[in-house]
C-alpha positions in Angstrom: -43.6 -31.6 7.1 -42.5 -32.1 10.5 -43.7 -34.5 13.2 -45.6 -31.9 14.9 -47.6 -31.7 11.6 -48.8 -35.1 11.4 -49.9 -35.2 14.9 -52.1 -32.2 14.0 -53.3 -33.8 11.0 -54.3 -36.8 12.7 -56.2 -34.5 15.5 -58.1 -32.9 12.3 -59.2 -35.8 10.4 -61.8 -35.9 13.1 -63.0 -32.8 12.1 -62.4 -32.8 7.8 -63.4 -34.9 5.3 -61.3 -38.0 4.8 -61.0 -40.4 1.6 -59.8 -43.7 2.3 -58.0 -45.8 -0.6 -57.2 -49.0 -0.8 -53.9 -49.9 -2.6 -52.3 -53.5 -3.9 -48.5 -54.4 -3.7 -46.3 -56.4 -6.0 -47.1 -59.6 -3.3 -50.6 -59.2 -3.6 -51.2 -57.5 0.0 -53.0 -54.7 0.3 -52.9 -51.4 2.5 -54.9 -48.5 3.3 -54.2 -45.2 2.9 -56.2 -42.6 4.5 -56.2 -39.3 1.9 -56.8 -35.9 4.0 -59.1 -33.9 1.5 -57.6 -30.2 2.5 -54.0 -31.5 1.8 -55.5 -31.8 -2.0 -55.8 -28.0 -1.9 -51.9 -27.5 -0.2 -50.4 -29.8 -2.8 -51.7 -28.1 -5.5 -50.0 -25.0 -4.0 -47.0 -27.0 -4.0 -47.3 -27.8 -7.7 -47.6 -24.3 -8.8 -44.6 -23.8 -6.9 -42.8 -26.8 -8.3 -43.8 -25.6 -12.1 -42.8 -22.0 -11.9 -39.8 -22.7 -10.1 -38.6 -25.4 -12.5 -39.4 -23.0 -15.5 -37.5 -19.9 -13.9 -34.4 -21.5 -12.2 -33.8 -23.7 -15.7 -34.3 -20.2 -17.8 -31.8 -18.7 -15.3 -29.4 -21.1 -15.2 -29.7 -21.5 -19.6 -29.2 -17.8 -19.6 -26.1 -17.3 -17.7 -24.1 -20.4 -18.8 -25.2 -20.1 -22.5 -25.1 -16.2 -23.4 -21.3 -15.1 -23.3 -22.2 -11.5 -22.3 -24.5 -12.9 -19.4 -21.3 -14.9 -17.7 -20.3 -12.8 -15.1 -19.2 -13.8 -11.3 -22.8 -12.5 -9.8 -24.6 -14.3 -12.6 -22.2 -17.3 -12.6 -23.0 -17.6 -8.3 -26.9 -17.1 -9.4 -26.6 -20.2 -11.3 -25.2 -22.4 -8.4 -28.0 -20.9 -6.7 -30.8 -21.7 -9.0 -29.3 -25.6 -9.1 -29.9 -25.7 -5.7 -33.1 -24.7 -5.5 -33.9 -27.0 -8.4 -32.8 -30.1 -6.5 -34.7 -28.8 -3.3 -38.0 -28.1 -5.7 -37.7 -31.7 -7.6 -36.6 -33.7 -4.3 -38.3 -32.5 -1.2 -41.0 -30.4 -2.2 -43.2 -33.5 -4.0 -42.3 -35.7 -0.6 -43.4 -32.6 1.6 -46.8 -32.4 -0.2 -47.7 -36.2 -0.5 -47.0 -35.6 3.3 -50.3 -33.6 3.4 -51.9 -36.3 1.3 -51.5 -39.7 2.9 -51.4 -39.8 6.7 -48.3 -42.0 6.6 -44.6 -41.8 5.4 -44.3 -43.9 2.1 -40.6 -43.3 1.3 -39.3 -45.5 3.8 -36.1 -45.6 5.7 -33.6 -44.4 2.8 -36.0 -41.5 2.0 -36.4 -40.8 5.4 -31.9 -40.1 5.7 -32.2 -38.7 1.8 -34.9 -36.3 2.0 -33.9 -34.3 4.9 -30.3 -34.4 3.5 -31.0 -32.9 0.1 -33.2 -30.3 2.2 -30.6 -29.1 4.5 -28.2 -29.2 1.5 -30.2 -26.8 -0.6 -30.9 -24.4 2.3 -27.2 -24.2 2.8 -26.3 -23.4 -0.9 -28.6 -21.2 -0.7 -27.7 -19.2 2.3 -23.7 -19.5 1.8 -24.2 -18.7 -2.0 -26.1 -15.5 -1.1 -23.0 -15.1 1.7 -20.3 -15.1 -0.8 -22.3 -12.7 -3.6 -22.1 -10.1 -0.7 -18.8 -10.8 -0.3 -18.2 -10.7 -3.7 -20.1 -7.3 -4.0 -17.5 -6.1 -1.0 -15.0 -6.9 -3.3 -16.3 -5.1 -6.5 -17.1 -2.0 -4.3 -14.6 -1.5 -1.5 -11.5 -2.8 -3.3 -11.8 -2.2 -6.9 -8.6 -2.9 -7.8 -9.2 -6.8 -6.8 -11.6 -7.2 -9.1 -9.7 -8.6 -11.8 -8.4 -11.4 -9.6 -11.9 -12.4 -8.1 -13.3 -12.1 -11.8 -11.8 -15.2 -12.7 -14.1 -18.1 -13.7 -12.0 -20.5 -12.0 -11.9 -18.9 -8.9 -15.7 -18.1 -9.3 -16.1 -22.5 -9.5 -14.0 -23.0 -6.8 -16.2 -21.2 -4.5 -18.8 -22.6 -5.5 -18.0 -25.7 -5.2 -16.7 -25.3 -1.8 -20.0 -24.0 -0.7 -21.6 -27.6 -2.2 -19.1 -28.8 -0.1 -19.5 -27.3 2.8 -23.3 -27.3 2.6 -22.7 -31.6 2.0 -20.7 -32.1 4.8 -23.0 -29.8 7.1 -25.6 -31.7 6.1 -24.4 -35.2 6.8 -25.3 -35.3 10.5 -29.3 -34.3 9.2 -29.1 -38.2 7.0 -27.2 -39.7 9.8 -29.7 -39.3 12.6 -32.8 -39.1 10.4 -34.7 -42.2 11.0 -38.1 -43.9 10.7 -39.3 -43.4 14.7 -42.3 -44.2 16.4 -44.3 -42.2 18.7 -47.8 -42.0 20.6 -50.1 -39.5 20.4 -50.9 -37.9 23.5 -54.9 -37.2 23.3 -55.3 -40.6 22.0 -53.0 -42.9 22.7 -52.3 -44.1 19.2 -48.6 -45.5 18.3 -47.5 -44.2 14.4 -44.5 -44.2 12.8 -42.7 -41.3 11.2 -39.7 -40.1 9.8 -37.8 -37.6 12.0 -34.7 -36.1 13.0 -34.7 -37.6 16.4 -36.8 -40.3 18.3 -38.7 -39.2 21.2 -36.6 -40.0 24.1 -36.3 -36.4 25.5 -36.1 -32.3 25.3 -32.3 -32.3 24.5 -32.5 -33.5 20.9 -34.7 -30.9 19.6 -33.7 -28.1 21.5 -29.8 -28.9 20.1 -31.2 -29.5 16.6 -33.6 -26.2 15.9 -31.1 -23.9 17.8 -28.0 -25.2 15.6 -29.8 -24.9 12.4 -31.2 -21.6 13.4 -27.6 -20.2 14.3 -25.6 -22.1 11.4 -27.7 -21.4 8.2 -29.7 -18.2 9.1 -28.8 -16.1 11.8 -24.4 -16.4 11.1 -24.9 -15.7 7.6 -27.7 -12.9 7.6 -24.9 -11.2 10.7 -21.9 -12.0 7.7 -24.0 -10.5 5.1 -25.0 -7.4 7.0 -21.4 -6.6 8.2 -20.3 -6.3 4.3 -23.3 -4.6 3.6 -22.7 -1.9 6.1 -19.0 -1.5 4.2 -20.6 -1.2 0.9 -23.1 1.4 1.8 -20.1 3.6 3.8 -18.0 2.9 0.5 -21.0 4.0 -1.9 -21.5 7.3 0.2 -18.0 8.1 -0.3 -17.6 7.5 -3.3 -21.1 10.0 -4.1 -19.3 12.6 -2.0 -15.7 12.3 -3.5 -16.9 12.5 -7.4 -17.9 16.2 -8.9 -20.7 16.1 -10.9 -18.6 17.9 -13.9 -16.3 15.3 -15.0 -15.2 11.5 -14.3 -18.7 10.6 -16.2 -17.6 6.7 -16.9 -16.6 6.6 -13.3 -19.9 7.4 -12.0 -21.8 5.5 -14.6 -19.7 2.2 -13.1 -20.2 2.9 -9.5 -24.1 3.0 -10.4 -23.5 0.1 -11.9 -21.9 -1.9 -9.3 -24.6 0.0 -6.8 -27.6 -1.8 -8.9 -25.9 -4.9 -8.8 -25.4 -4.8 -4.8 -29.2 -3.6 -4.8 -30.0 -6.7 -6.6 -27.8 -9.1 -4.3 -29.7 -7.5 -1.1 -33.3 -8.0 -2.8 -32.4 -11.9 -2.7 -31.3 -12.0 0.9 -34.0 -10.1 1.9 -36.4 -13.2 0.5 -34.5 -15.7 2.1 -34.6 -14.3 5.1 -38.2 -13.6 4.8 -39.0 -16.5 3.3 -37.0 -18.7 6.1 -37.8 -16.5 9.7 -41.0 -17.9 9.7 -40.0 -22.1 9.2 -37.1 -21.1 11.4 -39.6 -19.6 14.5 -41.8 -22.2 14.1 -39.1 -25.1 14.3 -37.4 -23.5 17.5 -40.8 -23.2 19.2 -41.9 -27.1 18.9 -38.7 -27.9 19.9 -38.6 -25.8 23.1 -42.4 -27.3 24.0 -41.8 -30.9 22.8 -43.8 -32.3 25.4 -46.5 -29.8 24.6 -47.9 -30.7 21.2 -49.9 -27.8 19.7 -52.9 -29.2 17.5 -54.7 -26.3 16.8 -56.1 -25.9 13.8 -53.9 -22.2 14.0 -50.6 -23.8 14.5 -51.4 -26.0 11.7 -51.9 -23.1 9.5 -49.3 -21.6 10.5 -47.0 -24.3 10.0 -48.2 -24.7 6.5 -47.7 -21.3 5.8 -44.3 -21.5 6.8 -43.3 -24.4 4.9 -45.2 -23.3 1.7 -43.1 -19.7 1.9 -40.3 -21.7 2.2 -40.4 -23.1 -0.7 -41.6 -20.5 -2.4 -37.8 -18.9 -2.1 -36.7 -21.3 -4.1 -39.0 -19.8 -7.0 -38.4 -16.5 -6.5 -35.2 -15.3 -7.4 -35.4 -15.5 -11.1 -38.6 -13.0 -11.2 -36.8 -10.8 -9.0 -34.1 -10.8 -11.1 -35.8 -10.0 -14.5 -37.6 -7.1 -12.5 -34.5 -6.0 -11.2 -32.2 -6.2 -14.3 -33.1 -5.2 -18.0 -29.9 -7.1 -19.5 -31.3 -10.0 -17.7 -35.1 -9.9 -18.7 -34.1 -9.4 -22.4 -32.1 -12.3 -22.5 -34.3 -14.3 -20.2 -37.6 -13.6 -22.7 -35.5 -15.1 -25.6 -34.2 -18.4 -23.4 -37.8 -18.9 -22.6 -39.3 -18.2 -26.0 -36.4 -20.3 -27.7 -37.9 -23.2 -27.9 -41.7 -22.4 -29.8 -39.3 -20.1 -32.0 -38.4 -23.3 -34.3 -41.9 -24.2 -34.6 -43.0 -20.2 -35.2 -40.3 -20.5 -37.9 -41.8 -24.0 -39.1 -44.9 -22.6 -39.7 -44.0 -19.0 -41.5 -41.7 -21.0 -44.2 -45.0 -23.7 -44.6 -47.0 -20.1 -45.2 -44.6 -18.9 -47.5 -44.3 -22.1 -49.8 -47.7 -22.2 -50.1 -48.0 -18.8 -51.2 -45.2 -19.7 -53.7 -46.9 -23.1 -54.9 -50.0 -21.5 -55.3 
């Protein structure tokens, strides 16, 4: 939740139900939070968000690490993926939704640097992991013959971890200038304080800040993504043309193959950039009218859709990938069902003792 969003939270308490609470300290002091009634209804959005995410990245991640036929480079990059949007689902999404609770920022001044740094961390995994499984894709469909060399689990972690890296050290600047800031309403003159990723001390920041990220983790990558995409589909064309349709059967059976996995690849940057275009557009427009504060109640809605389908990606991919992959889904219903399989076992030996006892 952005600043623009609490100043058109505080313009709407005037017009929706408000529940104050009173809270005690550990010094005996006591403060008052004001609870915005609505926000009840986003946050539980974001908890069904925070459940099924947590129950389909941990299920992905389970079942390409732990089933040996299930390791492969795609799966093994699908995994870095799902832990970043695990961090990004137990981290920021809680703070973003208590955001929409209480009209002020309760994490103080180390959440304020933390929060916006795990954020811009997970967006970048995200992005750059997606970047380098089109790349790898390239690879598998273009150059065949390098596939044995890019297949190698080490090489596989030590992209990954560069993109951690990378996405860390990118994200440094976003904790550095994040800060606790305070700023004065316009319509009514009243001074808060909340955290942001520049104080209000002119047009410059913003403008530098939206446009950067904008460029850096979604327009760049979506351009990188695109140009291997437009190799693979030249490749795959070719490769249709060149083969008869009497022989070379185990050839065509692996370039359909590889063609469902670079299908699959494309399905997930499609929802990123789907899911991100909208928090993206809405970011570079409040920064390019920060001195004109929209407090409609359609911006606000807006805005909360954005954020909400932004999170949302970080749910998503698992689902898509049991719809898109049969090896996956089998293995993925028996990760998930693991665990009441003991007790379904439990319970049929109990049955069957009985039945011998008696």
């Amino acid at each position: 939740m952005s600043l623009e969003d609490s100043l058109v939270i505080k313009t709407e308490d005037s017009r929706a139900l408000n529940v104050s609470r009173v809270f005690g300290d550990s010094t005996g002091e006591q403060s008052q939070y004001i609870i915005w009634l609505p926000g009840i209804g986003i946050a539980a959005a974001y908890g069904v968000i925070i459940v099924v995410g947590l129950v389909g990245n941990v299920t992905l991640m389970k079942t390409c690490l732990s089933v040996k036929c299930m390791r492969t480079v795609p799966n093994l990059f699908l995994s870095s993926l799902a832990l970043g949007d695990l961090l990004l689902l137990v981290t920021c999404a809680p703070v973003d939704a208590c955001r929409y609770l209480v009209d002020e920022w309760l994490f103080g001044r180390v959440g304020c640097k933390l929060i916006p740094f795990i954020q811009l961390t997970s967006v970048g995994v995200s992005v750059f992991t997606l970047t380098a499984l089109s790349a790898d894709r390239y690879k598998a469909i273009v150059k065949p013959l390098d596939i044995g060399r890019s297949s190698a689990r080490l090489s596989v972690c030590l992209r990954a971890g560069s993109i951690w890296l990378l996405s860390v050290t990118l994200a440094i600047p976003e904790a550095v200038f994040s800060d606790l800031h305070t700023f004065t309403t316009s319509h009514t003159n009243e001074t808060f304080v909340t955290c942001a990723p520049y104080p209000n001390a002119g047009e410059l920041h913003p403008k530098i800040h939206s446009t950067a990220s904008f460029l850096i983790f979604y327009i760049i990558p979506l351009f990188i993504i695109s140009v291997y995409y437009c190799f693979i589909a030249r490749s795959l064309v070719r490769s249709s043309v060149d083969i008869s349709a009497e022989g070379q059967l185990h050839l065509q059976r692996q370039i359909k193959s590889r063609k469902r996995l670079a299908k699959t690849v494309l399905v997930f940057v499609g929802l990123f950039a789907v899911c991100w275009l909208p928090s993206h557009v809405i970011y570079l427009y409040r920064s390019y009218h920060y001195d004109q504060v929209d407090t409609s109640l359609g911006h606000f809605i807006a805005s909360v859709c954005a954020r909400i389908l932004a999170f949302t990606n970080s749910c998503v991919n698992p689902f898509a990938l049991y719809l898109m992959s049969k090896s996956f889904s089998k293995h993925f219903k028996k990760q998930l069902l693991c665990c009441t399989a003991p007790r379904r076992l439990y319970s049929q030996n109990s049955g069957s003792t009985n039945i011998t006892t008696v």
